[in-house]
N, C-alpha and C positions, 0 to 999 in steps of 0.2 A: 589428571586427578580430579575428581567432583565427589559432591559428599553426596549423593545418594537423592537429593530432594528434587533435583532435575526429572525423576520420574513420579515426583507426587504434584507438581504445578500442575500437571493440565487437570488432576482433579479438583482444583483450587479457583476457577476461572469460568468465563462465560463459552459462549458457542462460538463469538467470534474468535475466540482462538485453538477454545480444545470443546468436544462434545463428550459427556462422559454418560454411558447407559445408563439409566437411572433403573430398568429390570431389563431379566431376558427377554427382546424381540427378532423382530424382525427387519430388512429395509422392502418398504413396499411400492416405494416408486422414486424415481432420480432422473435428475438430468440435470442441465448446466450449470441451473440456477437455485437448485435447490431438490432438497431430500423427502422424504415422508417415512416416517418408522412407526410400528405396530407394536407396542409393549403386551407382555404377557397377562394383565389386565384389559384390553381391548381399547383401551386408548391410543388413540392415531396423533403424532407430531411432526411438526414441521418444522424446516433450519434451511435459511438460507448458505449455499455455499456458492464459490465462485469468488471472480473479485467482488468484495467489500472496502467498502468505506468508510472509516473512524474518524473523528475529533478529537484532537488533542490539543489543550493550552492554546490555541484559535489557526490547528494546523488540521489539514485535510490528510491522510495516512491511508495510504491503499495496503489494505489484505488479500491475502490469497487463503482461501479458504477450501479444501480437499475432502472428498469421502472416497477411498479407493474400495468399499465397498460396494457391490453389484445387487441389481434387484432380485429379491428373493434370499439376500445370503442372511446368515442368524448371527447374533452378538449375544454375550451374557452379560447380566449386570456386573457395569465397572469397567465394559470393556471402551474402547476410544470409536466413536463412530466418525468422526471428523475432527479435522485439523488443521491451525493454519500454517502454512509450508516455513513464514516467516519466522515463527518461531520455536516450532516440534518437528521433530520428525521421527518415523516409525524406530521403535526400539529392533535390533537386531539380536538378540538375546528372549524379547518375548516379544513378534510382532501383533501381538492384538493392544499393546501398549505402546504409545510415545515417550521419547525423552524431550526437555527443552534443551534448545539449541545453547549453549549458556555464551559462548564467542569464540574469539579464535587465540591459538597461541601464538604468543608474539616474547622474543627473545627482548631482556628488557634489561639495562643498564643501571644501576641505583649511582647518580651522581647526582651533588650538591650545585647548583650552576641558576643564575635566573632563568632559566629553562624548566627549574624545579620547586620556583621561589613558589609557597604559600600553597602546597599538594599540587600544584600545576605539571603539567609534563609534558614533554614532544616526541610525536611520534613521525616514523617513517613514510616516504610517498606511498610504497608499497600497501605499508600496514594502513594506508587510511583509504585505498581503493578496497582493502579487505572490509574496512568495516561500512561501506560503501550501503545506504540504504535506497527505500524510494519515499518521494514526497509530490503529493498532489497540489497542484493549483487550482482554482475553480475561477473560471471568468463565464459572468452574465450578462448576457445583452438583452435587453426590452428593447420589444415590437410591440408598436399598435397594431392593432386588428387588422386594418384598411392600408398597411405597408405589405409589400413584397419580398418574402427572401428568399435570395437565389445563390449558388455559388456555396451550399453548407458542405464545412468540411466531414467528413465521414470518421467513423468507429477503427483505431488504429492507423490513422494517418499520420503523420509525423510532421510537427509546425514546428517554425525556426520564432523567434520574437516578434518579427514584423511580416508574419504570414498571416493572410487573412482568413477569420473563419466564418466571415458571412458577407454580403451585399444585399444591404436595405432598398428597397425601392420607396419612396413616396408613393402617397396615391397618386398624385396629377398625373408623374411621369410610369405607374403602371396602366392607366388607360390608355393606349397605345392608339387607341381611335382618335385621338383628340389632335393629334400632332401628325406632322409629316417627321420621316426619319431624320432628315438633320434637325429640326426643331427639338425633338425625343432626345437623341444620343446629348444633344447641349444641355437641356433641363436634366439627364440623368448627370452627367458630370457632374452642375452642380449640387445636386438633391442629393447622390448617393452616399451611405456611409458604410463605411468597412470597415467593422472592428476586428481587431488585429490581437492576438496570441499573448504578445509581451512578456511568454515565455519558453522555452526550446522543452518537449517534451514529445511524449503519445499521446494523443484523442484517445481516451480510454472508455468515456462514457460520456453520453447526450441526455440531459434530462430537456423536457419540456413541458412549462404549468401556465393556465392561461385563466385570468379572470374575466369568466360572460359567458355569451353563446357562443360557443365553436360555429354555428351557420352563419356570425356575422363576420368570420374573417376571411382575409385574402384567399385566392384558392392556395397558391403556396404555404401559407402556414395552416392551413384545414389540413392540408395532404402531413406536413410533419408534424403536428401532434397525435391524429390519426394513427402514425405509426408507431410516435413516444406511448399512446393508450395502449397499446395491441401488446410493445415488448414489457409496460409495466402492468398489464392483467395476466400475461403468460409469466415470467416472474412472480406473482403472487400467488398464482391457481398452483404454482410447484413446491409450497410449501403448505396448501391446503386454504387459500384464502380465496376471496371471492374478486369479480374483477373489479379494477381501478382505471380511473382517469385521472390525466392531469388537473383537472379540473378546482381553483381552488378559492378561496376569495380573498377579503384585504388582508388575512391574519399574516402571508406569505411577504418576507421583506426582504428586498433586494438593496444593500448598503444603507440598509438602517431606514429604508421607505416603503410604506407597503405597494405593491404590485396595484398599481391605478386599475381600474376598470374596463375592462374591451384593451385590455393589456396583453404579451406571451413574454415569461422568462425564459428565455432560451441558457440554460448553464452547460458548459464544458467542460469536462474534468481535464487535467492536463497532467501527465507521469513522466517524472522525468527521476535521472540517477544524481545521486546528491554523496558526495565523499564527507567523508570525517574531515573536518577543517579547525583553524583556528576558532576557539569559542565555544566548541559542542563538547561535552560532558562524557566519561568513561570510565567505567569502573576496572582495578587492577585486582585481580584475585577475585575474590568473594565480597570485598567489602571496602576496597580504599577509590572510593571517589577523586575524581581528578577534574580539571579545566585541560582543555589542550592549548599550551601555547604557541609550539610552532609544527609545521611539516615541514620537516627536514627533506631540505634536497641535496639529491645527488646520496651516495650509499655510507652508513659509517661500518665497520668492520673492527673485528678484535684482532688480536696480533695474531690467530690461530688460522685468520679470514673467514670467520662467521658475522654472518650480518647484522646488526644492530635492529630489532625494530621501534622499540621504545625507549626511552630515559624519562624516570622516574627517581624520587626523592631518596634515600636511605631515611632520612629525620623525618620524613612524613610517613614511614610504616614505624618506626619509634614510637612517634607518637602518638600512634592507635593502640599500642601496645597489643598486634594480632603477631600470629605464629605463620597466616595462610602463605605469605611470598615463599618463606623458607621454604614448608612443605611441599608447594605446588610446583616451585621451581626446581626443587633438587629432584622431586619425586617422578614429573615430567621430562626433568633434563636424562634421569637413568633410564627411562619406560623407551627414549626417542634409542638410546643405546642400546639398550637389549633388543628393539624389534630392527636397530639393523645387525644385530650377531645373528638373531633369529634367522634373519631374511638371508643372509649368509651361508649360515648350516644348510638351512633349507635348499638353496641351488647347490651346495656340495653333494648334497644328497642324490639328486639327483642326475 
């Protein structure tokens, strides 16, 4: 049961989540990283899609961002040209429109217990792998110019905590003329640093920004920011922009410092799956805000052996004085009923 407004939010919002025609165009060019549309006034626009990345409350948030439209095809004004998977998805009733995702049903118990003290609630292992989201970390490492790095982890590699995702060289021990080998492999021992993950995720994305001349760095970090210029001018030029480099000066601040001089921030995004836990925030129905206090292990069941997913308050929908649990829950508990009589009929039928 949903009251209807799940298909008016994406006209409500930006591009990182829903894109809505502003007139009838056209799409005139697409690819990974982004779209270009032609409006019926000859104005050309551009929207990044693919994965994005948000800020929230000082939290890094990956999006998935969708155009299942193809080059050449037409849209009319109002119609959804993109979308992000996380929270629309194409309506099946009218697919030139999405609905928002609003969450999942979960069969929910109304008991009084400190499980329920103060709108609090606990819910199931189950039900809190269901509401299972992603969350990015971002670790930076600064290189000077005149250091070496070797050993960088790659786009979709999978790190553990203490997996490394670079080795610094110094300069003494990069001049490899200066040393005989065991002399070299000692001073690398002690010179090198390896900073390490500190969290279990995916390498989702490599940025790199260097303050100076690119000609006065190592050949190793000339060669990867080179590559960071190339995939963030190709990214840009697919939304209509013009190209970019890393290239930046003090303004850029890496833990609250500006990025020194003949400097490279080397940042890593890091994706990992993060479950509904103690402490994270939930809404019941439409409108009854909740804290989670526990995950329940192991299964609870009613005497009929349906599964339990949530216990929530009775005195805490009281006293919002809403109608939504009654209606959503009687209205859903018959809907789950009838489509198995349906589903029934239907192979008799057959």
């Amino acid at each position: 049961m949903r009251t209807g407004y799940e298909q008016i939010l994406a006209h409500r919002t930006t591009d990182l989540f829903a894109l809505t025609a502003k007139q009838d165009g056209q799409v005139i060019s697409k690819n990974s990283t982004g779209i270009q549309i032609r409006y019926a006034d000859g104005s050309v626009k551009g929207y990044e899609i693919g994965r994005r990345f948000g800020n929230a409350a000082g939290l890094v948030i990956p999006h998935n961002v969708v155009c299942d439209l193809n080059i050449g095809d037409k849209f009319k004004e109002g119609d959804i040209v993109s979308y992000n998977t996380g929270f629309f998805e194409r309506d099946i009733l009218n697919p030139k429109q999405v609905v928002w995702k609003v969450g999942v049903t979960a069969k929910t118990v109304l008991y009084e217990s400190s499980q329920t003290l103060e709108d609090a609630s606990s819910i199931s292992k189950a039900l809190s792998e269901k509401l299972m989201t992603k969350l990015t970390k971002v670790k930076t490492v600064v290189v000077k110019f005149d250091q070496s790095v070797k050993g960088l982890v790659k786009v979709n590699d999978f790190v553990e905590p203490e997996s490394i995702l670079c080795t610094i060289e110094d300069a003494v021990t990069n001049n490899s003329q200066l040393f005989d080998d065991e002399s070299l492999n000692t001073l690398r021992l002690l010179s090198n640093q390896t900073p390490t993950a500190k969290t279990k995720g995916i390498i989702e994305k490599i940025e790199v920004f260097y303050h100076g001349d690119k000609e006065d760095m190592s050949e190793t970090l000339k060669t990867i920011s080179t590559q960071f210029d190339k995939e963030l001018t190709t990214r840009n030029k697919s939304v209509g922009g013009s190209s970019l480099t890393g290239s930046v000066d003090g303004d850029l601040r890496v833990d609250g410092e500006p990025l020194a001089l003949d400097s490279v921030a080397i940042r890593f995004y890091i994706t990992s799956d993060v479950a509904a836990s103690v402490g994270d925030k939930g809404v019941f129905c439409n409108q009854l805000k909740t804290v989670f206090s526990e995950v329940l292990a192991g299964e609870i069941r009613t005497e009929r052996g349906e599964i339990i997913d949530a216990v929530f308050g009775q005195k805490s929908i009281q006293d919002r004085i809403v109608l939504s649990p009654a209606l959503i829950g009687t209205t859903n508990t018959l809907l789950d009923v009838i489509g198995k009589k349906a589903a029934q009929l239907y192979k008799k039928g057959n």
